[in-house]
Each structure stands twice: as C-alpha cells, then as structure tokens.
PDBQT receptor file of N, H, CA, C and O in Angstrom, charges set to zero:
ATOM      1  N   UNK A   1     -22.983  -9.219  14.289  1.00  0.00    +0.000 N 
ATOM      2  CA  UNK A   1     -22.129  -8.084  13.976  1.00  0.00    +0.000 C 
ATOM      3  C   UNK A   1     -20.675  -8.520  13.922  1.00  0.00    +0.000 C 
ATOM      4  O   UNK A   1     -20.481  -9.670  14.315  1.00  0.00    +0.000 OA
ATOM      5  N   UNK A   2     -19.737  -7.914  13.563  1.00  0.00    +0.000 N 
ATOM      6  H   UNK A   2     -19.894  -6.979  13.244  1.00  0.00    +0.000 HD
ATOM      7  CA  UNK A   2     -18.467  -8.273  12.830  1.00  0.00    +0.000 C 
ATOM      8  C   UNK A   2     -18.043  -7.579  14.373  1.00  0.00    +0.000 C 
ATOM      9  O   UNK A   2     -18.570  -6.986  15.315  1.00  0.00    +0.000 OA
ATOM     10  N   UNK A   3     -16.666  -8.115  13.906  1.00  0.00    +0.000 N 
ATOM     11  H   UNK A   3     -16.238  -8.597  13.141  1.00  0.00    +0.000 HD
ATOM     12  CA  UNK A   3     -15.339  -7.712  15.168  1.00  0.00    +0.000 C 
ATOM     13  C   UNK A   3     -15.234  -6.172  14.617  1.00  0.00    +0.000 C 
ATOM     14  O   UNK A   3     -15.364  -5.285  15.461  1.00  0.00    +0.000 OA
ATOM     15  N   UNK A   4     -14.991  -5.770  13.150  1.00  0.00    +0.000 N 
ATOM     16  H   UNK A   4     -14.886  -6.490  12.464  1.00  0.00    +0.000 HD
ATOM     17  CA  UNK A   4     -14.876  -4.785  13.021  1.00  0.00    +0.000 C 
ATOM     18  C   UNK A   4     -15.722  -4.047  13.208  1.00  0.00    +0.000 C 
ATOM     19  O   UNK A   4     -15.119  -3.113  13.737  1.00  0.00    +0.000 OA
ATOM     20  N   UNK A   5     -17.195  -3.647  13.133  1.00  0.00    +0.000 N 
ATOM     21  H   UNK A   5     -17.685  -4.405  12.703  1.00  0.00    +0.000 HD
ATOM     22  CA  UNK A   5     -18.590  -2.986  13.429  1.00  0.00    +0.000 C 
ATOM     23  C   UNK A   5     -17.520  -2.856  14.950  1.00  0.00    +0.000 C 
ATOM     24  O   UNK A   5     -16.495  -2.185  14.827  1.00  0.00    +0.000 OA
ATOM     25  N   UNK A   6     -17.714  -3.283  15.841  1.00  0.00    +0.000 N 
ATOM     26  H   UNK A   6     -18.546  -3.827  15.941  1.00  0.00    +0.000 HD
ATOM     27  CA  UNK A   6     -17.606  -3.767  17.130  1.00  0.00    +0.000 C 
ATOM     28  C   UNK A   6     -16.817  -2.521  17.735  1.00  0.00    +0.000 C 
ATOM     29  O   UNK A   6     -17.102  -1.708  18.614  1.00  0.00    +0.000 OA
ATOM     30  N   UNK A   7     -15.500  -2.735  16.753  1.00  0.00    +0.000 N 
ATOM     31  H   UNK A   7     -15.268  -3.395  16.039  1.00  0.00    +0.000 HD
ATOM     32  CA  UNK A   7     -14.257  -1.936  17.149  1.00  0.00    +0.000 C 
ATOM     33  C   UNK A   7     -14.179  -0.696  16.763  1.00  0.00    +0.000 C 
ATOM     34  O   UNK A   7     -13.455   0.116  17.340  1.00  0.00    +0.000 OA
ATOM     35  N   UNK A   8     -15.108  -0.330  15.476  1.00  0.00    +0.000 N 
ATOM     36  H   UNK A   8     -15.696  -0.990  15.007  1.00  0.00    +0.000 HD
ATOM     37  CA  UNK A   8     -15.665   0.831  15.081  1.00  0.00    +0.000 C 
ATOM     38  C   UNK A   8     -16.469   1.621  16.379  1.00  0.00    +0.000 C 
ATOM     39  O   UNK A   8     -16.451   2.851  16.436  1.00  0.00    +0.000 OA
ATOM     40  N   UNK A   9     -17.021   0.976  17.187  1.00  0.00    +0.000 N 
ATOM     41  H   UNK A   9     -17.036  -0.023  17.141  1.00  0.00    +0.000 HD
ATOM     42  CA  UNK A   9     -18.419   1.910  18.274  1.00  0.00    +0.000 C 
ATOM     43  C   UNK A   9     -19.123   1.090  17.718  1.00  0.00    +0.000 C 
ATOM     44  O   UNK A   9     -19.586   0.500  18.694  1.00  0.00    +0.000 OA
ATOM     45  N   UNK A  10     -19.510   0.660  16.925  1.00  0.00    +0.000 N 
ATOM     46  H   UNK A  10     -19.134   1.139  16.132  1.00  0.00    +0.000 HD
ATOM     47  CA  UNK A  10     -20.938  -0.218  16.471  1.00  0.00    +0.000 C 
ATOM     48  C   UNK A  10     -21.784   1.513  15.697  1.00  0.00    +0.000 C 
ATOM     49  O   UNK A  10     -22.975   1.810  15.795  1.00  0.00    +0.000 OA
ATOM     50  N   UNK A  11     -21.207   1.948  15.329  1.00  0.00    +0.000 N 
ATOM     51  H   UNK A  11     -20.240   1.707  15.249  1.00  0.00    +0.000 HD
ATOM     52  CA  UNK A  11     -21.942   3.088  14.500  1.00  0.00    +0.000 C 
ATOM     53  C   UNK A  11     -22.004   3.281  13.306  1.00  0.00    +0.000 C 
ATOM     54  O   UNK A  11     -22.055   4.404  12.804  1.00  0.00    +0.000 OA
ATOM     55  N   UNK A  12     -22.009   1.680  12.369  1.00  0.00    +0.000 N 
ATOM     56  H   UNK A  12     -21.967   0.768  12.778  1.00  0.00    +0.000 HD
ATOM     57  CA  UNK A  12     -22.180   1.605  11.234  1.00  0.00    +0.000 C 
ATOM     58  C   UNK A  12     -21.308   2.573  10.586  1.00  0.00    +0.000 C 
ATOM     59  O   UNK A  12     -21.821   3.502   9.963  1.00  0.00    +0.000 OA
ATOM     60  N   UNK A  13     -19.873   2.437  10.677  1.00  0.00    +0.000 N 
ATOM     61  H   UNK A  13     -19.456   1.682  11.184  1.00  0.00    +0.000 HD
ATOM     62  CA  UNK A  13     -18.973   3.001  10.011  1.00  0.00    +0.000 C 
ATOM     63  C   UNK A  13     -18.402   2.050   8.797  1.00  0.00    +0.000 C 
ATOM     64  O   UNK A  13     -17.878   0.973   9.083  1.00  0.00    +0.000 OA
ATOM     65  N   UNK A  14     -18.513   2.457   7.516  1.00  0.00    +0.000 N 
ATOM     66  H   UNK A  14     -18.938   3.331   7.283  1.00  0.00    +0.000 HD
ATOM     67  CA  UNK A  14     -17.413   1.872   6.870  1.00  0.00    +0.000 C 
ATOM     68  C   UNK A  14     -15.952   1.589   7.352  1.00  0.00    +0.000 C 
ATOM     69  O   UNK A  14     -15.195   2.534   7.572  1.00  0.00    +0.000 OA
ATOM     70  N   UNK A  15     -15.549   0.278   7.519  1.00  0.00    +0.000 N 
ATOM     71  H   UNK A  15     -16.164  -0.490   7.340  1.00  0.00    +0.000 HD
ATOM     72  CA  UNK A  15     -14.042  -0.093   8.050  1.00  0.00    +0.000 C 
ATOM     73  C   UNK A  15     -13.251  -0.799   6.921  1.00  0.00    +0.000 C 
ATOM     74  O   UNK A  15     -13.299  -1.942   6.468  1.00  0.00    +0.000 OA
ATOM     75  N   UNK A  16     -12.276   0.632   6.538  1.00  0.00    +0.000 N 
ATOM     76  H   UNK A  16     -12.237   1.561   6.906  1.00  0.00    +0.000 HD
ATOM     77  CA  UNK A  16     -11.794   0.363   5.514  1.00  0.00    +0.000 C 
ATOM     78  C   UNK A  16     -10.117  -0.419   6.350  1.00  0.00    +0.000 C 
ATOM     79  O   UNK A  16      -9.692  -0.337   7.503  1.00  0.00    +0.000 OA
ATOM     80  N   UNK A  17      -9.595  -1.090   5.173  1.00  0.00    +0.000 N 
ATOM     81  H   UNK A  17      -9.940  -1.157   4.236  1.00  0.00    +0.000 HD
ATOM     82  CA  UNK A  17      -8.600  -1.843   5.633  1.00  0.00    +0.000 C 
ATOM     83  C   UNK A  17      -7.171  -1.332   5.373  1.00  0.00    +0.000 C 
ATOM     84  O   UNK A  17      -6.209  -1.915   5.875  1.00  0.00    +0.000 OA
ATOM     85  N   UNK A  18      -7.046  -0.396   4.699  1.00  0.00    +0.000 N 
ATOM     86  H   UNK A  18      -7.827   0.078   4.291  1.00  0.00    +0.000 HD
ATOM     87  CA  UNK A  18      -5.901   0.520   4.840  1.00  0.00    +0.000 C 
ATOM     88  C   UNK A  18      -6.097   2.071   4.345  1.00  0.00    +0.000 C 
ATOM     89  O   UNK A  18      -7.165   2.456   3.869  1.00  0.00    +0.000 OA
ATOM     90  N   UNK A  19      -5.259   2.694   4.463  1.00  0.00    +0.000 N 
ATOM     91  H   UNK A  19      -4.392   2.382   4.849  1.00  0.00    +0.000 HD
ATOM     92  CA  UNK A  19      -5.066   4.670   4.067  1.00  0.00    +0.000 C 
ATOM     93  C   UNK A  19      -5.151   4.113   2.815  1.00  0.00    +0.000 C 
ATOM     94  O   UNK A  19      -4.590   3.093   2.415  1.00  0.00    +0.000 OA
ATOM     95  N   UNK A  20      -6.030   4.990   2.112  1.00  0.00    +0.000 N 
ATOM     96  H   UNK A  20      -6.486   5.819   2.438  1.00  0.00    +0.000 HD
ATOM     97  CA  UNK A  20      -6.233   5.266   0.630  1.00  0.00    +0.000 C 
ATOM     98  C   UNK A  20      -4.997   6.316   0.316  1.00  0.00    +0.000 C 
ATOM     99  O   UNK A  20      -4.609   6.382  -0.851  1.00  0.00    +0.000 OA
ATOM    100  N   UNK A  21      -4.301   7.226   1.430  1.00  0.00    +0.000 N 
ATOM    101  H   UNK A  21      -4.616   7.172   2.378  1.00  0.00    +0.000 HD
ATOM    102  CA  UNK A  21      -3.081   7.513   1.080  1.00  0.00    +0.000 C 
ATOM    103  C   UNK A  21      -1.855   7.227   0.983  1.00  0.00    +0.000 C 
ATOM    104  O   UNK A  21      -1.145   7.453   0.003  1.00  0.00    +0.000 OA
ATOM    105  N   UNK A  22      -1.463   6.596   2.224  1.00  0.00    +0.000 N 
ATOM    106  H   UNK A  22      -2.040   6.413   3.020  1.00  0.00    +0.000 HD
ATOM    107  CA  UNK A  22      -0.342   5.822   2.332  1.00  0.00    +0.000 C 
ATOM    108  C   UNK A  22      -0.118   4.216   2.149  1.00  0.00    +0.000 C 
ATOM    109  O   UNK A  22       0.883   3.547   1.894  1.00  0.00    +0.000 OA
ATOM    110  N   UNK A  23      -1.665   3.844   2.423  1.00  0.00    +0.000 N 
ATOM    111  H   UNK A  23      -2.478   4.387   2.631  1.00  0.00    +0.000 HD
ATOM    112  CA  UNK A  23      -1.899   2.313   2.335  1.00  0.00    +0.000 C 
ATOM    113  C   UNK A  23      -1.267   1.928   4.044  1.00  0.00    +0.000 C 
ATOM    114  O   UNK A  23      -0.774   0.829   4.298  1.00  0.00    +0.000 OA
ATOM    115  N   UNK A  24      -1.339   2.532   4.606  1.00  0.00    +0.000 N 
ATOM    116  H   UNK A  24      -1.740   3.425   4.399  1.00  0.00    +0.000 HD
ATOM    117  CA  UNK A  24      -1.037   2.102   6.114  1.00  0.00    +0.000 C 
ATOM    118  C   UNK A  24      -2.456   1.224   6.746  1.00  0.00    +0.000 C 
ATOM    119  O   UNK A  24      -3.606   1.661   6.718  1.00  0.00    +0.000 OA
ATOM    120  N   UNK A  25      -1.992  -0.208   7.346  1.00  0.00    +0.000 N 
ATOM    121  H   UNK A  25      -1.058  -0.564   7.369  1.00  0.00    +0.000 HD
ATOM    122  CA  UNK A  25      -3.000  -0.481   7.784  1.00  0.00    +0.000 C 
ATOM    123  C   UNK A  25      -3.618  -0.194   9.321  1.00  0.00    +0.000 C 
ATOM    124  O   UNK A  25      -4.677  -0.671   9.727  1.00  0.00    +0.000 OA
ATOM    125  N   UNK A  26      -2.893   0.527   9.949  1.00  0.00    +0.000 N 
ATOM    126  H   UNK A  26      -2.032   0.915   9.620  1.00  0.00    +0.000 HD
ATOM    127  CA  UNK A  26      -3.039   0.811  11.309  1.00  0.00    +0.000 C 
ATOM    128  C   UNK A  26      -4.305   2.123  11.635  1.00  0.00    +0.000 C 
ATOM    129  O   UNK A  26      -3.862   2.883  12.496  1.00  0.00    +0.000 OA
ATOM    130  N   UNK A  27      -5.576   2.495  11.205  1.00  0.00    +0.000 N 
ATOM    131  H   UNK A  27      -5.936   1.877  10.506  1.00  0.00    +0.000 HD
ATOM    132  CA  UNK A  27      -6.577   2.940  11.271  1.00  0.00    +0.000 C 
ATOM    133  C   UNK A  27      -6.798   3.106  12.849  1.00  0.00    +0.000 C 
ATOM    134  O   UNK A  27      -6.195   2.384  13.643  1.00  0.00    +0.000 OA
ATOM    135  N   UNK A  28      -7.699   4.100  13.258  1.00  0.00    +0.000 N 
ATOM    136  H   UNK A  28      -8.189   4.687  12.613  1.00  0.00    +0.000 HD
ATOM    137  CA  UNK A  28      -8.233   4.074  14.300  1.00  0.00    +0.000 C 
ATOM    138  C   UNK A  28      -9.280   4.920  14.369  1.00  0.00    +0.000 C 
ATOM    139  O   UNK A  28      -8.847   6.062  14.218  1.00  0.00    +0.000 OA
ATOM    140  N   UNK A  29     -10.656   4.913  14.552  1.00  0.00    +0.000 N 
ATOM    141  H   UNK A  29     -11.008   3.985  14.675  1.00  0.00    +0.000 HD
ATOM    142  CA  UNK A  29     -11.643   5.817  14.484  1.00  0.00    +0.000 C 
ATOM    143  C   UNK A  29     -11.456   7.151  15.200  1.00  0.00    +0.000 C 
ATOM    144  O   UNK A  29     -11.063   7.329  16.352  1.00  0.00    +0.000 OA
ATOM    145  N   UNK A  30     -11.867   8.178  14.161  1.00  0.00    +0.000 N 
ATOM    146  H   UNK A  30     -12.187   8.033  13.224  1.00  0.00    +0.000 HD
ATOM    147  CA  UNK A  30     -12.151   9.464  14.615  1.00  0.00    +0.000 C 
ATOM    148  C   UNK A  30     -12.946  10.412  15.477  1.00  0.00    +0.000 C 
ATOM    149  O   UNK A  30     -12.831  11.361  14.701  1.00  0.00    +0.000 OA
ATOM    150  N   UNK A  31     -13.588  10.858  16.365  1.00  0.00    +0.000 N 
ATOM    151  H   UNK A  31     -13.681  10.088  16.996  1.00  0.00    +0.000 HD
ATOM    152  CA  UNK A  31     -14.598  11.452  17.048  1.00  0.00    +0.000 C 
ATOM    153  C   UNK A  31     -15.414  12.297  15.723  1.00  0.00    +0.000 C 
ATOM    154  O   UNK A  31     -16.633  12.203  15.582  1.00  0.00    +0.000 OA
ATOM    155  N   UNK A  32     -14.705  12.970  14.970  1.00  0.00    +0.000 N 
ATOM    156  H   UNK A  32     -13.715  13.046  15.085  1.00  0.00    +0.000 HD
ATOM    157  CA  UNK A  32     -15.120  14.278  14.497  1.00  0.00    +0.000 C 
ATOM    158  C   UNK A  32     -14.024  14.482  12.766  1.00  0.00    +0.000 C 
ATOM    159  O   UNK A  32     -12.864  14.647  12.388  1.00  0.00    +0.000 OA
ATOM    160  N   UNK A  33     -14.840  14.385  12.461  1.00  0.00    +0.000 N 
ATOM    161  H   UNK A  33     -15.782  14.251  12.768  1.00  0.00    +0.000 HD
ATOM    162  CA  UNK A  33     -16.179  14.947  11.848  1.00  0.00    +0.000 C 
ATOM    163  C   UNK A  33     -16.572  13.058  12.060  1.00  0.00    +0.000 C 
ATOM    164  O   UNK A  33     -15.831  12.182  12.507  1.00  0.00    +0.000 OA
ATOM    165  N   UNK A  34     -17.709  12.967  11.649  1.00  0.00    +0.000 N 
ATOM    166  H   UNK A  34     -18.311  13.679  11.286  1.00  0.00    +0.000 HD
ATOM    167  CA  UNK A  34     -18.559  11.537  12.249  1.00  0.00    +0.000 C 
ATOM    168  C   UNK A  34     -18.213  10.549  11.026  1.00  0.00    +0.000 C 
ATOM    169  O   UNK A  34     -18.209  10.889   9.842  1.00  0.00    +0.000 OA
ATOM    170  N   UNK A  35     -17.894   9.145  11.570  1.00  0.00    +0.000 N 
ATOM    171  H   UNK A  35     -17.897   8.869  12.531  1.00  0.00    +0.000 HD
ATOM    172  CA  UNK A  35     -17.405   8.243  10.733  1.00  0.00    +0.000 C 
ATOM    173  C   UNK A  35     -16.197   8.230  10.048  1.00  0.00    +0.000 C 
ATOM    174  O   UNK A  35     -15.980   7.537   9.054  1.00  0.00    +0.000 OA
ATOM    175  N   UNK A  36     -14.876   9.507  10.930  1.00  0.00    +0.000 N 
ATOM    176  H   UNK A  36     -15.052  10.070  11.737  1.00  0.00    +0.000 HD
ATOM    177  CA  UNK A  36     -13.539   9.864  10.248  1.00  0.00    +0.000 C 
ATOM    178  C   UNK A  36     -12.814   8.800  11.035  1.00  0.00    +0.000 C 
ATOM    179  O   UNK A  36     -13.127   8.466  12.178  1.00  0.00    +0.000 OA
ATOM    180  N   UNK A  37     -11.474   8.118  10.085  1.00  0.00    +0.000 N 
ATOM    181  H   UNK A  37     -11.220   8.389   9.157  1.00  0.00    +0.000 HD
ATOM    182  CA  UNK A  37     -10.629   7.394  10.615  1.00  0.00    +0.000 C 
ATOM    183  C   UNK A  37      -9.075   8.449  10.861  1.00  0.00    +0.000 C 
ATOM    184  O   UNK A  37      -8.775   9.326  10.050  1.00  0.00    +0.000 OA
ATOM    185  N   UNK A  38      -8.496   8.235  11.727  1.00  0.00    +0.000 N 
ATOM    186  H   UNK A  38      -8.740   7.523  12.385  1.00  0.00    +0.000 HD
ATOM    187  CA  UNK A  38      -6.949   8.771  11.618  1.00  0.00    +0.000 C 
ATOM    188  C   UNK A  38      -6.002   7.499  11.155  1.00  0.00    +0.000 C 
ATOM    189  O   UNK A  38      -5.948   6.406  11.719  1.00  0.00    +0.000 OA
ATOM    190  N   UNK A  39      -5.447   7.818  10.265  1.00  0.00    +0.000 N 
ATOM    191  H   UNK A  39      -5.492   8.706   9.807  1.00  0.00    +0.000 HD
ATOM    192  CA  UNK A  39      -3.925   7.101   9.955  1.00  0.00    +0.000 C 
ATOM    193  C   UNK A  39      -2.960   7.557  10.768  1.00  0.00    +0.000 C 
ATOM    194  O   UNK A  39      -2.568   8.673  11.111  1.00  0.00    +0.000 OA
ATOM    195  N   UNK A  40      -2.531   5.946  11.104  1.00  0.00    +0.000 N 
ATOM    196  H   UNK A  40      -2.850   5.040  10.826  1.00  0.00    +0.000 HD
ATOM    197  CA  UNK A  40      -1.373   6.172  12.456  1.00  0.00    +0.000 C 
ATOM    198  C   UNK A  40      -0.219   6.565  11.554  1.00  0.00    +0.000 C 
ATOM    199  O   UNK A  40       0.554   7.346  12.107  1.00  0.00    +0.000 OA
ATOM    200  N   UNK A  41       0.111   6.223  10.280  1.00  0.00    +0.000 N 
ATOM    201  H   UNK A  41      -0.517   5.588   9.830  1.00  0.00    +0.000 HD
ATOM    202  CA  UNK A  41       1.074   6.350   9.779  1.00  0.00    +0.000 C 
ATOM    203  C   UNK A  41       1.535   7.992   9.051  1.00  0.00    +0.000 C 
ATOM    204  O   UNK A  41       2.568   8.648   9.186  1.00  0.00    +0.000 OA
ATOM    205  N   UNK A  42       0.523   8.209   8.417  1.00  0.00    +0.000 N 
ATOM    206  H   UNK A  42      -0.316   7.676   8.308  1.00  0.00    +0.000 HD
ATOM    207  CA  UNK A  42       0.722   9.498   7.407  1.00  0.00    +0.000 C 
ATOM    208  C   UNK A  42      -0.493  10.781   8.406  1.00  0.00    +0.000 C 
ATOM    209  O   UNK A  42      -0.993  11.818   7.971  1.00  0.00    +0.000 OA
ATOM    210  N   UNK A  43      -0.619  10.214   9.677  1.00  0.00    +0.000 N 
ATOM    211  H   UNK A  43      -0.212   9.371  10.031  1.00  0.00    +0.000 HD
ATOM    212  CA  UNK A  43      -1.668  11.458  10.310  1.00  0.00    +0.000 C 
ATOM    213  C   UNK A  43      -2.766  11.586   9.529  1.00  0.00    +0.000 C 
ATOM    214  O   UNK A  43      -3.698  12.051  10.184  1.00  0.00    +0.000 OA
ATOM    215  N   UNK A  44      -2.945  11.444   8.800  1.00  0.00    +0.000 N 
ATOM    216  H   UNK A  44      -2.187  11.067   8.267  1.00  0.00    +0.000 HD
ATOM    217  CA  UNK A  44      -4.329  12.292   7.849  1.00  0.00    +0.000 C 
ATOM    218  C   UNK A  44      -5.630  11.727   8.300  1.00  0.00    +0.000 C 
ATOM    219  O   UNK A  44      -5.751  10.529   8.554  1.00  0.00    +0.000 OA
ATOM    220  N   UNK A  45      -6.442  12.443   8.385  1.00  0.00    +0.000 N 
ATOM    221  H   UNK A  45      -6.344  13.416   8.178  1.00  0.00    +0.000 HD
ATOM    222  CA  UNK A  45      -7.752  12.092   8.939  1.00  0.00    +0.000 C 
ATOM    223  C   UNK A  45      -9.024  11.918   7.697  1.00  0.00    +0.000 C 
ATOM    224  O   UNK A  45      -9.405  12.872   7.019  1.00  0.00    +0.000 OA
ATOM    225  N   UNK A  46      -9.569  10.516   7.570  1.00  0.00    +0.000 N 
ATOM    226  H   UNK A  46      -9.260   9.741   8.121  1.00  0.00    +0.000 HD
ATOM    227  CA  UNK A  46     -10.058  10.891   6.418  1.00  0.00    +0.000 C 
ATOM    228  C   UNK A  46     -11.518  10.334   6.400  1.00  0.00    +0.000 C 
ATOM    229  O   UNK A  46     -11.718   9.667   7.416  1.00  0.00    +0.000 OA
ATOM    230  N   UNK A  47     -12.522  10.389   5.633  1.00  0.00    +0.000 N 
ATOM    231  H   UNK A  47     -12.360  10.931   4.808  1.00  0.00    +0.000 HD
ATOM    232  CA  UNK A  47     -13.653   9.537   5.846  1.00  0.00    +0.000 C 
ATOM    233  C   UNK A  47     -14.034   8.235   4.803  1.00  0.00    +0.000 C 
ATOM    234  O   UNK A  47     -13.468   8.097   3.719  1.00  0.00    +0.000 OA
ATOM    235  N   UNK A  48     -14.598   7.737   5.075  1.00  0.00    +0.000 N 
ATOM    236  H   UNK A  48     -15.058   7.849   5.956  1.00  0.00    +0.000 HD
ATOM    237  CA  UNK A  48     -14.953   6.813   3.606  1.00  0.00    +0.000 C 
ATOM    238  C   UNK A  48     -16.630   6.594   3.415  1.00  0.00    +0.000 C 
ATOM    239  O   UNK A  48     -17.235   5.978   4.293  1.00  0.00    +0.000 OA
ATOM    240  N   UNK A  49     -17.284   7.074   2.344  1.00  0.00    +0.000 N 
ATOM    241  H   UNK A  49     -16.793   7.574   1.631  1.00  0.00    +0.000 HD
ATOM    242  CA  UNK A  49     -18.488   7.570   2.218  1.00  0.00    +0.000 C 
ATOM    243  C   UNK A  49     -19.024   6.418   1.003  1.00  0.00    +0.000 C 
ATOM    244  O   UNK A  49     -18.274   6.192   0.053  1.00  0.00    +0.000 OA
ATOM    245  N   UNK A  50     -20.284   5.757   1.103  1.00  0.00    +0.000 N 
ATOM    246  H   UNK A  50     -20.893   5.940   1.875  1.00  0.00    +0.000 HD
ATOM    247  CA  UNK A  50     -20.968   5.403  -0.219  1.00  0.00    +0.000 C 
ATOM    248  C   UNK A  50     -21.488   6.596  -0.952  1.00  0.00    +0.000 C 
ATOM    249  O   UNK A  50     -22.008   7.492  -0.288  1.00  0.00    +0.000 OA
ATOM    250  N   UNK A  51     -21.398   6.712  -2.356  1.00  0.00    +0.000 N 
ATOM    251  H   UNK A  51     -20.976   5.984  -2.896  1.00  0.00    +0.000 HD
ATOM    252  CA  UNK A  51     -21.874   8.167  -3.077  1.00  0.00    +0.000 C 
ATOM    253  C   UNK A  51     -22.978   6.993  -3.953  1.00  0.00    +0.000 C 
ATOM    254  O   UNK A  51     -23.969   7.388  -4.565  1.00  0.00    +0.000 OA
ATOM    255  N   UNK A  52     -22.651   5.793  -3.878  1.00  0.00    +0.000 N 
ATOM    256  H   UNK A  52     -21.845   5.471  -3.381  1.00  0.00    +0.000 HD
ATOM    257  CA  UNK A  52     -24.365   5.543  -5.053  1.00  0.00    +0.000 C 
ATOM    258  C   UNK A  52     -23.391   4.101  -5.378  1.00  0.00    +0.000 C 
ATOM    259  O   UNK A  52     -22.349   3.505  -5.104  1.00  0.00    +0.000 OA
ATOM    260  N   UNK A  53     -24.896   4.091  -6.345  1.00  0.00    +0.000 N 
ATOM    261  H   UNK A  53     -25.743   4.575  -6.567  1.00  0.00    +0.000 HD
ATOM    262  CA  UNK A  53     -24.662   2.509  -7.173  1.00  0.00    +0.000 C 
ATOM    263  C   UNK A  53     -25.026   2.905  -8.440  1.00  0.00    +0.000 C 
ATOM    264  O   UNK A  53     -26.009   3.632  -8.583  1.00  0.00    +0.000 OA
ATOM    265  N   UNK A  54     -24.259   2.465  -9.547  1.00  0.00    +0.000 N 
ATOM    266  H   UNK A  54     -23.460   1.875  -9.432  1.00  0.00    +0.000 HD
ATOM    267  CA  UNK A  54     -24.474   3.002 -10.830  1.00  0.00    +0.000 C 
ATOM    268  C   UNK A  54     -24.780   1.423 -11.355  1.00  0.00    +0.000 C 
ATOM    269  O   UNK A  54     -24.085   0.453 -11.051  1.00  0.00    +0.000 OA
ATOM    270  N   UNK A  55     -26.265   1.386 -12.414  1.00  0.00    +0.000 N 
ATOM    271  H   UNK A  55     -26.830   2.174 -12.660  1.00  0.00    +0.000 HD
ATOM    272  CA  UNK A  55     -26.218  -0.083 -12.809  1.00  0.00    +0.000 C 
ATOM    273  C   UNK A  55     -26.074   0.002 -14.231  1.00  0.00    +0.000 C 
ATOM    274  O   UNK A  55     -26.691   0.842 -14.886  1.00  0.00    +0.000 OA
ATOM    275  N   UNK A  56     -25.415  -0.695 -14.657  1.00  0.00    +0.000 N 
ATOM    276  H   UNK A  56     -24.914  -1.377 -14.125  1.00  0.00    +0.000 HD
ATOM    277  CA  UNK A  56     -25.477  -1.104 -16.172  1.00  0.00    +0.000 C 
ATOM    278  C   UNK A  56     -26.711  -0.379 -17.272  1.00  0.00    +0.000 C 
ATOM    279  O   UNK A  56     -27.923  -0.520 -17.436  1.00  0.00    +0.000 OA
ATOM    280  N   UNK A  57     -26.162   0.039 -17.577  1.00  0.00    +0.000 N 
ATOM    281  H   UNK A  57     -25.178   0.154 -17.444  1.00  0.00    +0.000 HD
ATOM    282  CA  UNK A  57     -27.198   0.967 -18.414  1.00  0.00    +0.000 C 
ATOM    283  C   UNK A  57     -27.757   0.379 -19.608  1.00  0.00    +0.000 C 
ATOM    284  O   UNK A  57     -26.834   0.399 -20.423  1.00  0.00    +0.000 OA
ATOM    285  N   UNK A  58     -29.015  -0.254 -20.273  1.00  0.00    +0.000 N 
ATOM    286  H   UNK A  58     -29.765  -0.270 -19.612  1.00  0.00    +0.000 HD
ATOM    287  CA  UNK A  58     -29.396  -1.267 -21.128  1.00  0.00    +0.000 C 
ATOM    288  C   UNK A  58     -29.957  -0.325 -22.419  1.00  0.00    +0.000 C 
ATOM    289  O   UNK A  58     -30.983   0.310 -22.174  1.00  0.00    +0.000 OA
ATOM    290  N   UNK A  59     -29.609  -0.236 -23.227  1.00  0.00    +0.000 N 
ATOM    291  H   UNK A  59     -28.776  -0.751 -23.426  1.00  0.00    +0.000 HD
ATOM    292  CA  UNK A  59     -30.088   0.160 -24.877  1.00  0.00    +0.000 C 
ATOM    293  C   UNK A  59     -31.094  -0.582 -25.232  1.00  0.00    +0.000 C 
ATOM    294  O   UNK A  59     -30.836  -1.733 -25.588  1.00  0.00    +0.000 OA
ATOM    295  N   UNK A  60     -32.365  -0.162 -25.228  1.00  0.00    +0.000 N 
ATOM    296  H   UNK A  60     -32.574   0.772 -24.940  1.00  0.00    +0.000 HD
ATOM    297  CA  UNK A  60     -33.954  -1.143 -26.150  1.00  0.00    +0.000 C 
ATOM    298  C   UNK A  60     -33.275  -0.464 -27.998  1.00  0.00    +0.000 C 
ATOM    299  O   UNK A  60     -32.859   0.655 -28.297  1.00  0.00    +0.000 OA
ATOM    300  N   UNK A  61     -33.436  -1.733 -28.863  1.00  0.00    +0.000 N 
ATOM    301  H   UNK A  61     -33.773  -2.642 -28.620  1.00  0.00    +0.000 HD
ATOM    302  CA  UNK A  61     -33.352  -1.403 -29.942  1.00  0.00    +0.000 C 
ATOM    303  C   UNK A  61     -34.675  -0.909 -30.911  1.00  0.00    +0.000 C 
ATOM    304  O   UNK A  61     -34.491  -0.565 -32.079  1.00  0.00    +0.000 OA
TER     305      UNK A  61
C-alpha cells in the first residue's frame, strides 16, 4: 500500500494531488460525506469519483 492509501485511513480513497479549484496542494481527508477531501486553501470540500471508462469505439466496414 502507498504512503498515500495510508494517510487517506486506508479506505481506498482517490488521493488527488491538488484542488481542482484552486490547485492548492494542501488536502486533508473529510469524515462526511465519505471519501470528501477539504482544501486548506479555498475551504471547499470536495470529492473525487471514477464515473467509467470509455474505450475507443471501432467501425466494422
């Protein structure tokens, strides 16, 4: 397991490496809602979710 898993709780959180808003890298896990980070910088509490895998879509002629 990674340092980050680790520092997350080990609860298989995505550990993203900065605010998708401010780009602040100072993160710290959330209690609530589950798998939320707080930005130390801009406050905002946010989550980071997989929604899918889209593959290359192939045309038969």
């Amino acid at each position: 397991m990674s340092a980050a898993f680790e520092a997350a709780g080990g609860q298989g959180r995505a550990v993203p490496l900065h605010c998708p808003y401010c780009a602040e890298e100072d993160l710290r896990p959330e209690e609530e809602p589950e798998g939320a980070w707080l930005c130390a910088g801009c406050r905002r509490v946010f989550v980071v979710r997989m929604v899918g895998l889209r593959l290359r879509e192939t045309r038969s002629s």
